[in-house]
N, C-alpha and C positions, 0 to 999 in steps of 0.2 A: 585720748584723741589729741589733745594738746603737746604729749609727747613725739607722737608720730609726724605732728606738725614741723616742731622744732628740729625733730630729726631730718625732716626732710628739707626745709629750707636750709638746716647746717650744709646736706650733702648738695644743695644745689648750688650755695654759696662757695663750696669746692671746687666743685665742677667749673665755675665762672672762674676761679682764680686762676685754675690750671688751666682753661682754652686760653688763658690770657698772654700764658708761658711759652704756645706754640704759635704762636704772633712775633717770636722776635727776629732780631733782623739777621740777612742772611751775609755774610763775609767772607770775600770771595777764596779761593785755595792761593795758597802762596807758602813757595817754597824756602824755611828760614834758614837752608845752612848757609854756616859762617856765623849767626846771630845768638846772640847769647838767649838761653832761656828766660823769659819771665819770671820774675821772683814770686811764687806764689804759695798761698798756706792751705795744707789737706790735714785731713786725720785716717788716718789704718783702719780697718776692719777692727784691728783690736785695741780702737781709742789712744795709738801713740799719735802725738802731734809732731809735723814735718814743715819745713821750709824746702821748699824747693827753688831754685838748685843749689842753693847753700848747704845744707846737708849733707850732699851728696859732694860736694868739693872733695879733689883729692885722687879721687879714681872715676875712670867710667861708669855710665848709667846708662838703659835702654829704658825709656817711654814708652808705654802700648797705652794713646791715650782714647779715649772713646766718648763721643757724646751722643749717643742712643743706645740706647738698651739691643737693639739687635744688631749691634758694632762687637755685643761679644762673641760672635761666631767666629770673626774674624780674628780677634785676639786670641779666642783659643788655639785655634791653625797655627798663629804666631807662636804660643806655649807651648805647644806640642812638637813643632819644627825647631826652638830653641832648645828643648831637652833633646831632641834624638840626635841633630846636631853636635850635641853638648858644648853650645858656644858660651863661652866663658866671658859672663858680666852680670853685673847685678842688674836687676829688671825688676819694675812697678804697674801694674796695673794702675791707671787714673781715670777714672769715671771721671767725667767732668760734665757737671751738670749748672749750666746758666740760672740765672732769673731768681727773684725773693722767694718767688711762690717753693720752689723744690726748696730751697735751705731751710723753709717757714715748718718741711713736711721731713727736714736731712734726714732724723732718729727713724721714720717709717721707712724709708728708701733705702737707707745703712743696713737696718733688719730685715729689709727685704733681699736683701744682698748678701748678708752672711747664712740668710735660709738654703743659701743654693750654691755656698762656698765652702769648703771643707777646710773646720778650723786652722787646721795648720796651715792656711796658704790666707787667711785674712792679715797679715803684716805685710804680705804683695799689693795688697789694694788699698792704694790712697783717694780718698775722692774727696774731689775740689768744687765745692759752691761758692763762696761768696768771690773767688779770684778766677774763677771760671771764663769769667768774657776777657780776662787778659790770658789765655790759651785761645780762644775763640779768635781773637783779633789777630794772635800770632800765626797760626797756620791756616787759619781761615776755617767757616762749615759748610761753605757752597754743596760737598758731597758729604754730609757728614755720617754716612754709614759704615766707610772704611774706617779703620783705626788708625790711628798717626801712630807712625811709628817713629821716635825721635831719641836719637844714641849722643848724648853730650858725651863731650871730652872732661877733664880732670876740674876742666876752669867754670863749664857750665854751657860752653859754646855746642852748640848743633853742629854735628861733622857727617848725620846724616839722617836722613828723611825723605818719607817715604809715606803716603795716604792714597795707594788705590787697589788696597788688596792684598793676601799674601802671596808669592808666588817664590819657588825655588830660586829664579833667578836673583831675584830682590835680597834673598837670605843670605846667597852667596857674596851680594855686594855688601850687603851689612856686616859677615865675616871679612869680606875685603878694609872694611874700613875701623873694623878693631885690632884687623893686624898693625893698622899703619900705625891704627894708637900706641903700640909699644915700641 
C-alpha cells in the first residue's frame, strides 16, 4: 500500500510540475527577417550536439521550428512539399520545447520522438530546451501551432519567414528567396 502511495503522489507531483509549464507567458508574433538568428544549443535524434547558427555558417539552412506537439502536421506538409519540390537546402527540424520542467523530462520526450521517427531521419531533428525561450522571444508563440519556418543566409541572418501555415504560395516565395541566395 505504501508503494501505491509513493507511486501516486510521485505521479501527482508531475502532473503539478507540468500544469506548471503551460502557465508560461505568451510572446507576441513578430516577423525577424533581416535579423540574425539566436545563438542556440540542441542535440539530434541521434545524440550529436549543435550550435545554432554557428554550425550552420557558410551555406544556407531552413528551420521548421515547432513548439507543440501538433505543429508536426504542419512541418510534415512542409517535408513533404520540400521533397516533391526538390528544393535544394539543407533543413532541421527544431522542436523547441520551453520551461525546466520538459528539459527535467528531455531523455522521456527525445524517446518519445525517435518512437515515431524513422531512424534515418533522427540527425534532421534538433530539439532545443534549455535556449528555447531565446526562439520564443525571437519569433514570438502568440499562435504557436503553425511551424516557423525560418531560411538563414550563409552569415546566420533570416532572409525569410513565415509562421501561418503551409501553403503553395508561401513555398514558391521561399524558392524565390533561395534563388536570390545564389
Amino acid at each position: 500500500m505504501d508503494r501505491i502511495h509513493t507511486l501516486a503522489g510521485t505521479g501527482l507531483v508531475i502532473l503539478i510540475l507540468l500544469s506548471m509549464t503551460a502557465c508560461k507567458s505568451t510572446v507576441p508574433r513578430q516577423d525577424p527577417t533581416g535579423k540574425v538568428f539566436p545563438s542556440v544549443e540542441g542535440t539530434s535524434l541521434k545524440d550529436e550536439r549543435y550550435k545554432i547558427p554557428e554550425d550552420f555558417a557558410g551555406s544556407p539552412v531552413l528551420l521548421l521550428i515547432g513548439f507543440k506537439m501538433d505543429t508536426q502536421f504542419d512541418i510534415d506538409r512542409w517535408l513533404l512539399a520540400l521533397q516533391q519540390a526538390r528544393v535544394k537546402v539543407r533543413f532541421y527540424e527544431l522542436p523547441t520545447i520551453p520551461g525546466m520542467v520538459p528539459r527535467m523530462f528531455s531523455g522521456y520526450i527525445d524517446d518519445g520522438m525517435r518512437s515515431g521517427i524513422p531512424v534515418e531521419d533522427w540527425g534532421g531533428v534538433i530539439t532545443i530546451y534549455g535556449d528555447a525561450s531565446k526562439i520564443v522571444d525571437f519569433t514570438g508563440n502568440e499562435t504557436s501551432l503553425p511551424a516557423r519556418v525560418v531560411l538563414l543566409d550563409t552569415e546566420g541572418r533570416v532572409v525569410f519567414f513565415h509562421d501561418r501555415g503551409y501553403s503553395v504560395g508561401t513555398l514558391e516565395r521561399l524558392q524565390k528567396a533561395l534563388r536570390e541566395l545564389s
